[in-house]
LUMROKE-686895 format. One record per residue (C-alpha): residue in one letter; z, x, y. Coordinates in steps of 0.2 Angstrom, whole numbers, padded with zeros to 4 digits, always signed. Layout:
N
AZXY
...
% end
This chain:
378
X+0167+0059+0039
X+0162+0042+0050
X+0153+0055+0063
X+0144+0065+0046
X+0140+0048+0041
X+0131+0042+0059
X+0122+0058+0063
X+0117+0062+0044
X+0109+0042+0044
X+0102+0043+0063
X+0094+0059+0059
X+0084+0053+0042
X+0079+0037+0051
X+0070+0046+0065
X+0065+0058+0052
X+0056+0045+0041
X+0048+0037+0055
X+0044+0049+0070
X+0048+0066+0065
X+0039+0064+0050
X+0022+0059+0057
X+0025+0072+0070
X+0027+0088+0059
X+0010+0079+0052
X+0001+0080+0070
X+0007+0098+0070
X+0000+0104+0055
X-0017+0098+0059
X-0018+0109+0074
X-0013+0127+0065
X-0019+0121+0045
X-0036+0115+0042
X-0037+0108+0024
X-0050+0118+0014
X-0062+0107+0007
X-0068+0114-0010
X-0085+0118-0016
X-0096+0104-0018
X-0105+0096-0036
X-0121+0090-0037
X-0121+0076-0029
X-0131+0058-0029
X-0127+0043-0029
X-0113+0042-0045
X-0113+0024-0052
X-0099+0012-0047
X-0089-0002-0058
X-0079-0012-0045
X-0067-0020-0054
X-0053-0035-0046
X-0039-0043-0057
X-0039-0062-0053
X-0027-0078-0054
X-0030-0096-0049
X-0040-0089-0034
X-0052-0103-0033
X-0048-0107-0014
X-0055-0087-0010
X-0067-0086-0023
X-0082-0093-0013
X-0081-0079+0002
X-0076-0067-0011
X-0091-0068-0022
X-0102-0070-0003
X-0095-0052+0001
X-0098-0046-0015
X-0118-0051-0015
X-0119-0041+0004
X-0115-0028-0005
X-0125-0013+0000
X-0126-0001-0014
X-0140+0002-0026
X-0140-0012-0039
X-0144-0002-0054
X-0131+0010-0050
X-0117-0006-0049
X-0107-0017-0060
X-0095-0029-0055
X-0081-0034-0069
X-0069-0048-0064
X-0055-0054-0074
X-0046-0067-0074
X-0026-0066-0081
X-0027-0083-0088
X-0030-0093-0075
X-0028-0112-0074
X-0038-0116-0060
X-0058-0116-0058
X-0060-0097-0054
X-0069-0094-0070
X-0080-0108-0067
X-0083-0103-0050
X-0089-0085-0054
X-0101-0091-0069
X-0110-0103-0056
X-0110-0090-0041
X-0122-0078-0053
X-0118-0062-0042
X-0128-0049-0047
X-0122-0037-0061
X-0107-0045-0061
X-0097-0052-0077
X-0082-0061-0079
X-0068-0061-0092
X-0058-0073-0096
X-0042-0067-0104
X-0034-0083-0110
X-0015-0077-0108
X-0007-0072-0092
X-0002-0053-0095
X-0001-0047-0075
X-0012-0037-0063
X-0009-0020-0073
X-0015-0024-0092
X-0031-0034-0083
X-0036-0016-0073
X-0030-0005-0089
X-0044-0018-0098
X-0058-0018-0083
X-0058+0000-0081
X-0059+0006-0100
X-0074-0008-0103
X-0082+0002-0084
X-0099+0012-0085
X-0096+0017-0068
X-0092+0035-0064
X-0083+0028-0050
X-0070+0015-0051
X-0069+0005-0037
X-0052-0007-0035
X-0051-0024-0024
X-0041-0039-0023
X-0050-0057-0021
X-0043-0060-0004
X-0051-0042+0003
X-0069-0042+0010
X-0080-0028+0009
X-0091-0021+0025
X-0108-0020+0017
X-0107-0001+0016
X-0090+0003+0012
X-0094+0006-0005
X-0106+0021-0002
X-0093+0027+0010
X-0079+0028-0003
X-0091+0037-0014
X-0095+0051-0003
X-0080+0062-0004
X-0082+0063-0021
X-0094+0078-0019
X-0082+0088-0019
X-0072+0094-0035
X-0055+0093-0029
X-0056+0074-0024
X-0048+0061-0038
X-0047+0046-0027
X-0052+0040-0011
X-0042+0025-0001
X-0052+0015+0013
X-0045+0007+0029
X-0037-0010+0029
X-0039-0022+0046
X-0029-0036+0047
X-0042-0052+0054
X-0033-0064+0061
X-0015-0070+0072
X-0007-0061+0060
X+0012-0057+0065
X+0014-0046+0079
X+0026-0035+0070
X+0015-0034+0053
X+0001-0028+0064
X+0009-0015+0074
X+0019-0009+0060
X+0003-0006+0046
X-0007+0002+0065
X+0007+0016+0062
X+0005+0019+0047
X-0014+0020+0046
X-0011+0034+0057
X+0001+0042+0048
X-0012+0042+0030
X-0025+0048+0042
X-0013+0063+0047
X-0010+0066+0027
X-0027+0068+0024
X-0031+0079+0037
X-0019+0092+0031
X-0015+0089+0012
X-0017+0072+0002
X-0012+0054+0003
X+0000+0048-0010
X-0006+0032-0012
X-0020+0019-0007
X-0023+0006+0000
X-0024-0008-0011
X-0039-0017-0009
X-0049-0005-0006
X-0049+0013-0017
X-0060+0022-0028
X-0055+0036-0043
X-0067+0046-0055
X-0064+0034-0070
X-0060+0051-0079
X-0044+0053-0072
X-0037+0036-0073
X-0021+0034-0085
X-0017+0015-0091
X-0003+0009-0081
X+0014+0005-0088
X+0015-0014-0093
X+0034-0013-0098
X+0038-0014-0081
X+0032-0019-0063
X+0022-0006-0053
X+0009-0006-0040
X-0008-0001-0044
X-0013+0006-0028
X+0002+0019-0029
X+0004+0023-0046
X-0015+0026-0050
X-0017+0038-0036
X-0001+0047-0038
X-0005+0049-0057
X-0022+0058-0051
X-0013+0071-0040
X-0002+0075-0055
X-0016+0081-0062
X-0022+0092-0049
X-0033+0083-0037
X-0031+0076-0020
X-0034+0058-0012
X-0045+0058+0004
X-0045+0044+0017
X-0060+0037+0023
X-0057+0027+0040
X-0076+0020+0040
X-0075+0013+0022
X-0068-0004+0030
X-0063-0020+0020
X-0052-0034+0028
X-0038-0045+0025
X-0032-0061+0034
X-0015-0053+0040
X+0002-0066+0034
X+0004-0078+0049
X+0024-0077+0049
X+0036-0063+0042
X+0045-0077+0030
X+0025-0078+0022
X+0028-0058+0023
X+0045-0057+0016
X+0043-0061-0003
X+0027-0049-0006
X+0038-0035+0003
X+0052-0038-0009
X+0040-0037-0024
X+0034-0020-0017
X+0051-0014-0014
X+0053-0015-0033
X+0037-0008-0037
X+0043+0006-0029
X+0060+0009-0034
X+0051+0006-0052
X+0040+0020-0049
X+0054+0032-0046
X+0055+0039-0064
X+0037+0043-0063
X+0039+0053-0049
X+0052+0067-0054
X+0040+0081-0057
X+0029+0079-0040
X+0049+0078-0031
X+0052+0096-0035
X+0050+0109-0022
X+0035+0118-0033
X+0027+0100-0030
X+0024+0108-0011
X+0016+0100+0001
X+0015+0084-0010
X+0035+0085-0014
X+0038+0084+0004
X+0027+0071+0008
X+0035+0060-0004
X+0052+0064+0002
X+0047+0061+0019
X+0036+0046+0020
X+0041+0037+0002
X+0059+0040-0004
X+0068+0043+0012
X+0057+0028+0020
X+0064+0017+0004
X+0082+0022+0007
X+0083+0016+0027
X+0088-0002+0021
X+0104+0009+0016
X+0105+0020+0030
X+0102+0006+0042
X+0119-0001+0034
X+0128+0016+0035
X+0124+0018+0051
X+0131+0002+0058
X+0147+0003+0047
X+0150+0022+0057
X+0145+0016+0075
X+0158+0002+0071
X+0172+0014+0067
X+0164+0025+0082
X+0162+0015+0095
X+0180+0016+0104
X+0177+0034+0108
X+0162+0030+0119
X+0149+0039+0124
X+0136+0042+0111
X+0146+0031+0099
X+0147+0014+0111
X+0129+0018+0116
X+0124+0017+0097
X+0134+0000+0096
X+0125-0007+0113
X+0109-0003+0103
X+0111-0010+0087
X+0117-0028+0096
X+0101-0025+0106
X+0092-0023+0091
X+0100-0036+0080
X+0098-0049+0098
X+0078-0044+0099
X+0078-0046+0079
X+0085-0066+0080
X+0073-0069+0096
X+0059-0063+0086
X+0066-0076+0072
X+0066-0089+0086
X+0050-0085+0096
X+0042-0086+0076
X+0048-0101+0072
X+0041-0108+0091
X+0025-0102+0087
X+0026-0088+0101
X+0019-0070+0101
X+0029-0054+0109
X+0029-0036+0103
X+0044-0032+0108
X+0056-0045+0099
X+0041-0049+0083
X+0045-0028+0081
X+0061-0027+0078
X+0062-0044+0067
X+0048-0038+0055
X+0058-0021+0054
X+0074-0028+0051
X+0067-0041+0040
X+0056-0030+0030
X+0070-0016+0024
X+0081-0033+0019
X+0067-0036+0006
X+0066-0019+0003
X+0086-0019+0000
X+0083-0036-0011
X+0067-0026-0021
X+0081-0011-0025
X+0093-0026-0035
X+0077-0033-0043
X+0072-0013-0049
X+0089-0009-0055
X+0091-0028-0062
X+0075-0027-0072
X+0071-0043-0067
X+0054-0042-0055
X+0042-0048-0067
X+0023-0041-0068
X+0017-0057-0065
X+0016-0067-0049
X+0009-0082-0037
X+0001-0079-0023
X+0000-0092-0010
X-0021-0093-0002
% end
């Protein structure tokens, strides 16, 4: 059983992570995705819409990026609503007068969701453009989201992050990977989610989110759209940019909120899981559910190579590795904590520390205790 244990978890972890992508890099040679027929197509009209709380440190580069905008004015809106915020982002937003821009200030905090499921009913826009306060806009990256829209089959449209900044070396290399892994998706079938500060939807399609519980916008809303039959395409040139989080312990509470999210989104996903699903049911199980499981895999997997390890071989080789790993891990801590950048003990560090958040997000899920409401530190 201990060897069924160690090989079955060894073999989804390389899955998840490398074999996964790999079968992606395949497919692109020998399956083209067929693009369907096109609409008539100008330039649709575009609410951008961001969800905002106590923001007033960003606010001022925010509202700059939004006014170097480049899209036709009278084909844009701009809604901005603040969830009850005590600082002076409402006040800052009236003085800025940005340009077809409005502000709404719901006096009780209610969490991201029920702000967006407000913003986007009250939206003229065909297109609904989503931001966060903190992620900044090329000048063109709205006209770029919009373009894949001319064709019928295309429900939502994800943009590329880059992290700005000395970000941690981990975080970096880590959301590197799995850029190229959404750009591998598209090429052959369609993403399953977005990317968060940057994503656009036909307004059409958009279902409210669920306040009863917390869930990410950038997954639920474009995994709702390819329910209904339509595909999300990834624009690499549709750029927007974040200051990346200097040290993983600023990383780790966000990831543990995510982790929730996700195992709170399970339920929404049982019909899309089912081998009818295709290729979107095996892109789920590859790069979200099995992906979400590795914290318990990882734990597996020692447990086996523990009992392993005094037939050698294989088996002691596993255990030299995870002690390597677990050694790299705690430099990583240390070289952190000093201030010092390296790839190769920051990786493993973020890695481990990451699918721990991930294992702390699982408790929150099945506890019911990770609210839809939270701080974020600017």
């Amino acid at each position: 059983m201990s060897e069924i244990v160690f090989w079955l978890c060894l073999s989804l972890i390389f899955y998840t992570y490398a074999g996964y992508p790999l079968i992606l890099v395949f497919l692109g040679f020998i399956r083209k995705r067929e693009n369907s027929g096109r609409d008539a197509f100008d330039k649709p009209s575009v609410t951008l819409v961001v969800s905002l709380y106590n923001e007033e440190k960003i606010l001022p580069r925010k509202l700059k990026n939004l006014q170097d905008i480049r899209y036709s004015a009278d084909r844009l809106e701009i809604l901005l609503g603040s969830d009850g915020s005590t600082d002076q982002t409402v006040e800052l937003i009236k003085q800025a007068n940005v340009k077809n821009c409005h502000v709404y200030p719901f006096d009780r905090r209610r969490g991201k969701a029920c702000v967006l499921n407000d913003l986007v009913k009250m939206a003229k826009g065909e297109i609904v453009v989503f931001s966060d306060a903190n992620t900044m806009f090329r000048p063109e990256t709205i006209g770029l989201l919009v373009e894949p829209f001319k064709h019928r089959d295309v429900g939502a449209v994800s943009g590329e992050l880059l992290l700005e900044g000395e970000s941690n070396t981990g975080e970096s290399l880590y959301w590197k990977y799995e850029t190229f892994v959404k750009r591998h998706e598209d090429a052959v079938g369609t993403l399953l989610g977005a990317t968060g500060g940057v994503y656009a939807i036909r307004k059409g399609l958009f279902r409210p989110l669920p306040d009863d519980r917390s869930l990410a916008d950038d997954f639920i809303t474009p995994i709702s759209i390819v329910e209904q039959g339509f595909r999300v395409a990834y624009v690499p040139g549709a750029v927007a940019t974040e200051t990346g989080e200097m040290t993983v312990i600023d990383e780790f509470q966000r990831k543990v909120r995510i982790g929730a999210q996700n195992f709170n989104a399970i339920p929404l996903l049982i019909s899309l899981l089912k081998p009818a699903a295709g290729f979107v049911a095996f892109a789920l199980w590859s790069h979200k559910i099995i992906r979400w499981i590795v914290p318990f895999l990882l734990l597996a997997l020692a447990g086996s190579t523990l009992m392993l390890a005094s037939r050698g071989g294989v088996y002691l080789g596993s255990l030299i590795g995870v002690a390597a790993i677990l050694l790299a891990a705690g430099l990583g801590a240390a070289a952190e904590h000093f201030k010092f950048r390296n790839p190769f003990v920051a990786l493993p560090y973020y890695f481990l520390a990451m699918n721990a958040a991930l294992l702390i997000g699982f408790i929150r899920s099945i506890r019911g205790v990770q609210k839809s409401t939270w701080n974020v530190q600017r």
